[in-house]
N, C-alpha and C positions, 0 to 999 in steps of 0.2 A: 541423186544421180546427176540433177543437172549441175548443182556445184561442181560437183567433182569433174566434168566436160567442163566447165568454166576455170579449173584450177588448172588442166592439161593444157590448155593456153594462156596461160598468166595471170589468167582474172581470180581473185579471189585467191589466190597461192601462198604459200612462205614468202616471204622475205629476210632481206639478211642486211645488215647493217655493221660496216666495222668502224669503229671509234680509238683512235690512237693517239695514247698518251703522247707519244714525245715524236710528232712527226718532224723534226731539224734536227739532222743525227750526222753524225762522222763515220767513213767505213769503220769496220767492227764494232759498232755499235750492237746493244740490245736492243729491238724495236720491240715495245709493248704495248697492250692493248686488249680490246674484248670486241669479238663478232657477238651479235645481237642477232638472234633468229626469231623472228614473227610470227607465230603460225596463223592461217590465213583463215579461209572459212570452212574449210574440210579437216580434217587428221591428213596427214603427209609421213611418210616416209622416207628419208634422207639418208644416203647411200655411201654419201663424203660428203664431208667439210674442208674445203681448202684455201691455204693462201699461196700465193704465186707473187714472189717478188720479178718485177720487169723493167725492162729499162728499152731502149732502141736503137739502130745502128744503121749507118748508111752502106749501100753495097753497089759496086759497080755493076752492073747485068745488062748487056749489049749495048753498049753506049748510053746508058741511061742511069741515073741513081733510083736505086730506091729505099725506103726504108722498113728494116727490119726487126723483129720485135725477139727480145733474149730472153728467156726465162731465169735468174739466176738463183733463184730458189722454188720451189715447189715442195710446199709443205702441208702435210696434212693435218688436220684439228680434231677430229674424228669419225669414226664412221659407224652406217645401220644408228642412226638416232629417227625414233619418231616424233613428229611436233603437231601437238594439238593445238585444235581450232582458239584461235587468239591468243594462243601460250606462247609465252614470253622465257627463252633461254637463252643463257647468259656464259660465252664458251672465253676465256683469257687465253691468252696467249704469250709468250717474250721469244722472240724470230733473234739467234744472230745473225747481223748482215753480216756480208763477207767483206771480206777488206779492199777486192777487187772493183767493187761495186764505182759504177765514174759520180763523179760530183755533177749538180743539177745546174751548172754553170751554162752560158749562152740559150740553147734550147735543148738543151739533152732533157731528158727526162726522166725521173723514177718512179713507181709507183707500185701499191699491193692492189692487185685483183683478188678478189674473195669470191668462193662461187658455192653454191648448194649442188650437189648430184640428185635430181630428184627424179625417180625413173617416170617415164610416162608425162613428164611436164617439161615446159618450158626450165631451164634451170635460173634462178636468179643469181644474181651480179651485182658485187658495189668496185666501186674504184675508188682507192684514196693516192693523192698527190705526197710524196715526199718532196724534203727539202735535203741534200747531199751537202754538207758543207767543207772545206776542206779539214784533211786532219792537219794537228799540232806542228807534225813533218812535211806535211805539204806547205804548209802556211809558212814556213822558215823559207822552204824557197820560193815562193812568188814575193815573197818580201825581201830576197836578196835579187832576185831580177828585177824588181821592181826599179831599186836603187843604183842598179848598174845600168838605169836608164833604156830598160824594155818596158812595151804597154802591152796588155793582152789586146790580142786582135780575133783572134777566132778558138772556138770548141769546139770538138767534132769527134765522136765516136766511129770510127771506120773497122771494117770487115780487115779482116787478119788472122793467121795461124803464124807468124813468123815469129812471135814470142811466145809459143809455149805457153798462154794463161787458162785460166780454167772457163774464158769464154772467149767466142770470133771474132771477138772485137778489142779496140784498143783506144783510148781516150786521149787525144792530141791535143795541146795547148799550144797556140801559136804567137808566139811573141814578136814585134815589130822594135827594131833598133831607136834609141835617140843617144843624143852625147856622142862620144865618141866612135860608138859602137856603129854609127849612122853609117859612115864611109865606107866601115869593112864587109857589114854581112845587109844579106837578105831580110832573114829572119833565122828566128831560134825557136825550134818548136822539141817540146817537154812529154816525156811521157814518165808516169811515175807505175812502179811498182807497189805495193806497199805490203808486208809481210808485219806477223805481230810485235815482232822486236824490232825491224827496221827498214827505212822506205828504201829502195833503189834506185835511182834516178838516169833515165835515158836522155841525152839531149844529142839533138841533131843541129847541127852549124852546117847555115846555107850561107856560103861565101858569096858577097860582092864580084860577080864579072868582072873582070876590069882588062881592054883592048880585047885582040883575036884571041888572042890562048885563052884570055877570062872567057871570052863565049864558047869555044870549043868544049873547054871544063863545064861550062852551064850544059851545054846542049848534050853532053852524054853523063848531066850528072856526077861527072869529077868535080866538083865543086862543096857537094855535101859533106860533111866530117861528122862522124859520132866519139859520142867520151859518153864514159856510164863509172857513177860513184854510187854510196852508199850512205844512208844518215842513222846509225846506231841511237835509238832513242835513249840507251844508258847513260851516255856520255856526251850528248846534243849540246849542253852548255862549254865543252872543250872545244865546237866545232865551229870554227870561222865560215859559215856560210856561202856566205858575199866572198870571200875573199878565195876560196875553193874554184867557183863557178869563174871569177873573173880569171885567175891562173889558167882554168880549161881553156875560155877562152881565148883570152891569149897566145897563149900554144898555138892554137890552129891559125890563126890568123898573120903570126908573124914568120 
């Protein structure tokens, strides 16, 4: 009896342990792996087993930011398991992420929470860090911005419904001019779609002020321009990157 009053508060409990194989993954990736469940010094009854892919996001809320936590998976491993006292089970798993998932770039973040449902108890918790890296289609255009002499300058998941995506938020990559490009614009800030056969690509062109009419256009925002292409992963060796992007460009600025 008193175990068990010591188990209802953490002491002596389950534990859960996730271990994954290939935490440095690209959206649509398969992430795989195996939860490890302990059992403690009683027998336990376990109600769910779950993993929750997470990530975060900043939100405007009365003058202030703050930051908010997305669930974009919630998945279940299974449930009504009992775990005896120092018994050792051993649950695999392979989660695919989704494709919308942001890269772990500036200080975004990704991560799986794993948790135990144990009624009557504290429930235990592990947290494992992912690494997001870009995909193959992402990686074609920061390496044709790169050389059309943009640096990245900021990352930022921000609150939004204005795209239509399967979560509130939206992944901004904020690029700062060099070369040429110095005189005309602000900055060029990226937002990618990515779908299984092909990325979408939003870019917002923040024009250069320049005299009263340039700051009137800044100050109500006429100044911004969007262009939105497409990179078909069939056919990506047909596709002039760099040379796409600088044509968009161009356009708007001339």
């Amino acid at each position: 009896m008193f175990k068990k009053m010591l188990a209802s508060v953490g002491i002596g409990a389950a534990k859960v342990d996730t271990r994954i194989f290939n935490a440095s993954v690209v959206p649509g990736d398969v992430l795989e792996g195996e939860v490890y469940i302990i059992g403690g010094d009683i027998a336990q009854d376990i109600n769910d087993i779950y993993l929750k892919l997470a990530t975060e996001y900043e939100r405007e809320v009365d003058d202030s930011t703050v930051h908010e936590e997305c669930v974009m998976v919630d998945y279940r491993l299974l449930e009504r398991l009992t775990v005896q006292p120092k018994e050792e089970i051993v649950v695999p798993f392979a989660l695919e992420l989704p494709y919308e998932m942001p890269l772990t770039m500036g200080r975004i973040p990704v991560y799986i929470r794993t948790g135990l449902d144990i009624k009557t108890a504290i429930n235990p918790r592990d947290r494992d860090v992912l690494e997001v890296r870009p995909h193959p289609l992402m990686q074609r255009v920061f390496a044709a911005v790169e050389r059309l002499g943009f640096h990245l300058h900021k990352v930022d998941c921000e609150y939004t419904h204005a795209f239509g995506g399967s979560y509130p938020f939206v992944q901004e990559f904020e690029f700062k001019p060099g070369g040429e490009y110095r005189n005309y614009l602000d900055e060029l800030e990226i937002i990618f779609r990515l779908h299984p056969e092909e990325l979408e690509v939003l870019l917002e062109i923040d024009k250069r002020a320049r005299g009263f009419g340039g700051w009137l256009n800044e100050a109500f925002d006429l100044d911004e321009r969007y262009a939105r292409f497409y990179l078909p992963e069939s056919d990506l060796d047909q596709v002039d990157v760099e040379a796409m992007i600088d044509d968009i460009l161009r356009s708007h600025i001339h």
